[in-house]
C-alpha distance (Angstrom), angle and dihedral (degrees) to the residues before:
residue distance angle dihedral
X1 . . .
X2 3.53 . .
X3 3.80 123.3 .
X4 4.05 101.0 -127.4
X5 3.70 109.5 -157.9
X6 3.86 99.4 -128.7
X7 4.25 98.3 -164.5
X8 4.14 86.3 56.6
X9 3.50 139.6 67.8
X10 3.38 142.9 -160.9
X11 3.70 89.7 -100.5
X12 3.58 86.6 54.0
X13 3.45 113.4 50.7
X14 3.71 115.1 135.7
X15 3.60 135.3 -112.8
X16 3.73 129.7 -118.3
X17 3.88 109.4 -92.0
X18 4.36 102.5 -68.5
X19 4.19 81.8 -136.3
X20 3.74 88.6 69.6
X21 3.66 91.4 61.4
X22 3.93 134.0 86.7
X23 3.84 131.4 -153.1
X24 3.94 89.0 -111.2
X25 4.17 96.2 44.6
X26 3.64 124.8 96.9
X27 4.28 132.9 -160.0
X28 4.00 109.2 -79.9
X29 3.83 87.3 -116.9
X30 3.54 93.5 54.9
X31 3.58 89.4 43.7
X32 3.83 94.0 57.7
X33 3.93 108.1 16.5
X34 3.77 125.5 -172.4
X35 3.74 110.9 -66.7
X36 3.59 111.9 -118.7
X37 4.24 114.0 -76.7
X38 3.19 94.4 16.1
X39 4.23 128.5 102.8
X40 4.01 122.7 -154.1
X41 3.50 115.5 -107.3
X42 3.91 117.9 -106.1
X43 4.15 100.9 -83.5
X44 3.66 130.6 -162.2
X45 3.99 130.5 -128.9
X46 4.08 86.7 -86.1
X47 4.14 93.7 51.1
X48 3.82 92.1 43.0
X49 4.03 90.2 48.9
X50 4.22 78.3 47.9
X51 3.83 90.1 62.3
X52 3.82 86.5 59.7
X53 3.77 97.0 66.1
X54 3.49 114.4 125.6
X55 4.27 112.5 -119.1
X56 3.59 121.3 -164.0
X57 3.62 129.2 -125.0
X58 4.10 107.7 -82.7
X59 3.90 100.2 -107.5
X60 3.77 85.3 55.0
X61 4.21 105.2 103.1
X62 3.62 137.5 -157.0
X63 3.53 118.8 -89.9
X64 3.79 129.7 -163.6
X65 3.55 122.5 -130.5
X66 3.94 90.5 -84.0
X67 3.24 105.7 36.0
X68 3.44 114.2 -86.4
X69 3.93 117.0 131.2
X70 3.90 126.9 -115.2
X71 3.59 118.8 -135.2
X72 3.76 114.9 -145.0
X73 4.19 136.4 82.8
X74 3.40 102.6 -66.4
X75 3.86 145.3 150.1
X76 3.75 114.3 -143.0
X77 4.01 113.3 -131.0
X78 3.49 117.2 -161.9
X79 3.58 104.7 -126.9
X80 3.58 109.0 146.6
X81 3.90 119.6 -115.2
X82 3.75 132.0 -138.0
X83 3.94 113.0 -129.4
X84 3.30 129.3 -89.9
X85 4.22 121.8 19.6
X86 3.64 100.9 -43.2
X87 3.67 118.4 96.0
X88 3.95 92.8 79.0
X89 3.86 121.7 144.0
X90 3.74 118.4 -58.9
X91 4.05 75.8 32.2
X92 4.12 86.7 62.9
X93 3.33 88.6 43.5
X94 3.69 94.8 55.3
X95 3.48 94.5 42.2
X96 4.04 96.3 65.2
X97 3.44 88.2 43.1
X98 3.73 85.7 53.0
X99 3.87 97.5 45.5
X100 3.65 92.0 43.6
X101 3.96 98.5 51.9
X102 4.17 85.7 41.6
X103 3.39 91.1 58.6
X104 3.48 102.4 40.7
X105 3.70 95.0 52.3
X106 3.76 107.1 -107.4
X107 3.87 134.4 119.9
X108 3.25 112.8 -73.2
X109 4.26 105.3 -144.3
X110 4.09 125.5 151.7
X111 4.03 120.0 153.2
X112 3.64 143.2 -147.3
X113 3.45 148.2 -92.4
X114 3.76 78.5 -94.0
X115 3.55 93.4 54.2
X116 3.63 88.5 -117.4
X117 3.65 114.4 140.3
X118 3.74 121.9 -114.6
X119 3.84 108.1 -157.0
X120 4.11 121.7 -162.5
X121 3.74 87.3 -145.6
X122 3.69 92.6 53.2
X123 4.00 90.1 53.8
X124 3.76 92.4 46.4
X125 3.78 94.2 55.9
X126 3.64 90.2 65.7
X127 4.42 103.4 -88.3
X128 3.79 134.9 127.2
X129 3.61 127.4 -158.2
X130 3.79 113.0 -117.6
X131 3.97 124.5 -177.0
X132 3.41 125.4 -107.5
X133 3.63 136.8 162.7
X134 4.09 91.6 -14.0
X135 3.95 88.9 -52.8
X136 3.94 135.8 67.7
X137 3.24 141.5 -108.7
X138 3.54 136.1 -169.1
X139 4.00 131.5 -109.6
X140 4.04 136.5 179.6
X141 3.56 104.3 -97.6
X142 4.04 113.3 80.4
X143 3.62 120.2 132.0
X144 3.79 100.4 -128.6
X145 3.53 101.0 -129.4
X146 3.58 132.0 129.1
X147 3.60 100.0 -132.0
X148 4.23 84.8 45.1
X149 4.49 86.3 67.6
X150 3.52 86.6 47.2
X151 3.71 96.4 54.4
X152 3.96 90.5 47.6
X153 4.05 94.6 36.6
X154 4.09 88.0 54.7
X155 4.03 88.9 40.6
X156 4.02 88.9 55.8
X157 3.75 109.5 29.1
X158 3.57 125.4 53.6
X159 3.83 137.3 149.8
X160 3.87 90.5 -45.7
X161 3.67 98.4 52.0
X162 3.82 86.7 45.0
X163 3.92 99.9 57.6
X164 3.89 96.9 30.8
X165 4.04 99.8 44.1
X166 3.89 118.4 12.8
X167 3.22 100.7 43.8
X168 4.49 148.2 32.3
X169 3.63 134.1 -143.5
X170 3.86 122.1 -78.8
X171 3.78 126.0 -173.0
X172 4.06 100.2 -169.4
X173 4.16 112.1 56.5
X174 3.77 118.8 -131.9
X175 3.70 130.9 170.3
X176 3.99 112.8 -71.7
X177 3.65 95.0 33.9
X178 3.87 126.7 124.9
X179 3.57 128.1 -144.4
X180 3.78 100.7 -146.6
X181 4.26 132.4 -175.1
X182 3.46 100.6 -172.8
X183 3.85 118.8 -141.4
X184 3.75 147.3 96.5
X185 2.64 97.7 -53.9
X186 4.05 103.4 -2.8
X187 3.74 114.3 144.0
X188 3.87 138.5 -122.4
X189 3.65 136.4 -155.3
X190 4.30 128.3 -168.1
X191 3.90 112.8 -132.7
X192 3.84 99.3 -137.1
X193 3.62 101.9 177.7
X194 4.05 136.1 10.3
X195 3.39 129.9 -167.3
X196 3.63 142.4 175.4
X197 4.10 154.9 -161.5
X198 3.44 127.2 -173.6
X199 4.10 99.5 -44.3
X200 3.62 100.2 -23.1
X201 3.89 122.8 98.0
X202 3.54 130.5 -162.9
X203 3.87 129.6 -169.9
X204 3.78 133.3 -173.3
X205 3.58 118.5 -133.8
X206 3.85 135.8 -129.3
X207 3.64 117.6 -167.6
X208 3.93 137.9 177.1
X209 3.98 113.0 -175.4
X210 3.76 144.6 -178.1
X211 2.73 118.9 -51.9
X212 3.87 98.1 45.6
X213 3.32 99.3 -102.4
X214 4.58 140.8 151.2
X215 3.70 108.1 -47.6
X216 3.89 101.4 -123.6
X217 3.57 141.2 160.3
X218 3.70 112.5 -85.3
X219 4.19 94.9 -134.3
X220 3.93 104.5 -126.3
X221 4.05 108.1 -155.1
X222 4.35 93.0 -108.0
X223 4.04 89.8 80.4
X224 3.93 94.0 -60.5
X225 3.83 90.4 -40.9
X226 4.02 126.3 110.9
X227 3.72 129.6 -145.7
X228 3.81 108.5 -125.6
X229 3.74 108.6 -137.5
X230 3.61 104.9 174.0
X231 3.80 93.4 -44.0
X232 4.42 124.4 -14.6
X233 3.99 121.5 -64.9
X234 3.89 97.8 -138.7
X235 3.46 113.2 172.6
X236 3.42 99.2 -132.5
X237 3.91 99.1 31.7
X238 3.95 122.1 16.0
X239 3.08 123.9 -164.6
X240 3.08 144.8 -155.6
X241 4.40 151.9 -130.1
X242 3.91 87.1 -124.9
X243 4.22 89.2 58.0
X244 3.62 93.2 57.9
X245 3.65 111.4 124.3
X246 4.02 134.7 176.1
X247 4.15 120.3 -162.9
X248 3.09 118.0 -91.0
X249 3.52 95.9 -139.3
């Protein structure tokens, strides 16, 4: 089931914060339009806030958290990143889901590892999550910021807590959902865009990695766009139809 917002339409769906913009990016969906002969698959509030993202001029490149550059075809998004080496993939992941429900008005909720949840509005009033006994618990002393839940979100959830407690299986892919192997490490990737002709889909590919470094568009060889074949051949992580996954909530 997907959670409609009822107070917004289509019309209406909100942009990507303007501050994550630059004078020389443009809107993901501008960046990488519909190949010719094919049509976009029907998207959701989420995928049509995806086509928002701000992209970076080509000769930009991926940078890890301190500096360093990644080699490989890529598209630099400008989704901001918490300090330090934290916002890796399911961490990316999470943090557009994040931004989007934030700015769309509804509760903000993810869990850990633990399967313990780990609630924005429980951060902003002023708690922390602590450990104990292999699960947390909350105590006075959070900062209240934003970027603060991030920090502790990325430091407790990962690819595990992704796959196993935010979010359910899916067999068709639309924009906004993940494809997720669950694991310490395991990797995840956000679908950002799917489109399709005839029987042939193709999806475009948003991908955080480890380090933490830029989110960006991991450049499939069909003008940035890959063919989904039961799953995504990337060379340095495949995966596959069985690691689709849709949000929960």
């Amino acid at each position: 089931m997907w959670w409609w917002l009822p107070f917004l339409s289509i019309a209406d769906v909100p942009s990507p914060p303007r501050a994550w913009s630059t004078p020389d990016s443009v809107p993901l969906n501008q960046a990488f339009p519909v190949p010719d002969g094919f049509i976009r698959r029907q998207q959701d509030l989420f995928g049509q806030w995806l086509g928002g993202l701000p992209v970076e001029p080509a000769d930009r490149a991926v940078r890890t958290h301190d500096g360093r550059i990644v080699r490989h075809p890529a598209r630099v998004i400008n989704l901001p990143m918490v300090s330090g080496d934290l916002q890796q993939c399911a961490d990316s992941a999470l943090r557009l889901r994040a931004e989007f429900q934030r700015q769309t008005g509804q509760t903000v909720t993810f869990h850990a590892t633990s399967g313990d949840p780990m609630a924005w509005a429980t951060w902003a009033s002023g708690q922390r999550p602590v450990v104990r006994d292999g699960h947390l618990a909350w105590v006075s002393g959070g900062d209240r910021s934003w970027n603060g839940y991030l920090r502790q979100l990325f430091n407790y959830a990962g690819t595990a807590s992704l796959q196993a407690h935010d979010t359910r299986m899916a067999v068709t892919p639309r924009a906004g959902d993940v494809l997720v192997e669950g694991g310490f490490p395991g990797h995840a990737v956000v679908i950002l865009d799917v489109v399709t002709r005839s029987d042939e889909t193709r999806v475009l590919i948003g991908e955080g990695f480890m380090p933490a470094q830029d989110f960006h568009v991991e450049l499939g060889p069909q003008d940035g766009w890959w063919t989904w074949d039961d799953g995504v051949a990337l060379p340095h992580w495949p995966l596959g139809a069985e690691d689709l996954r849709r949000w929960s909530r």
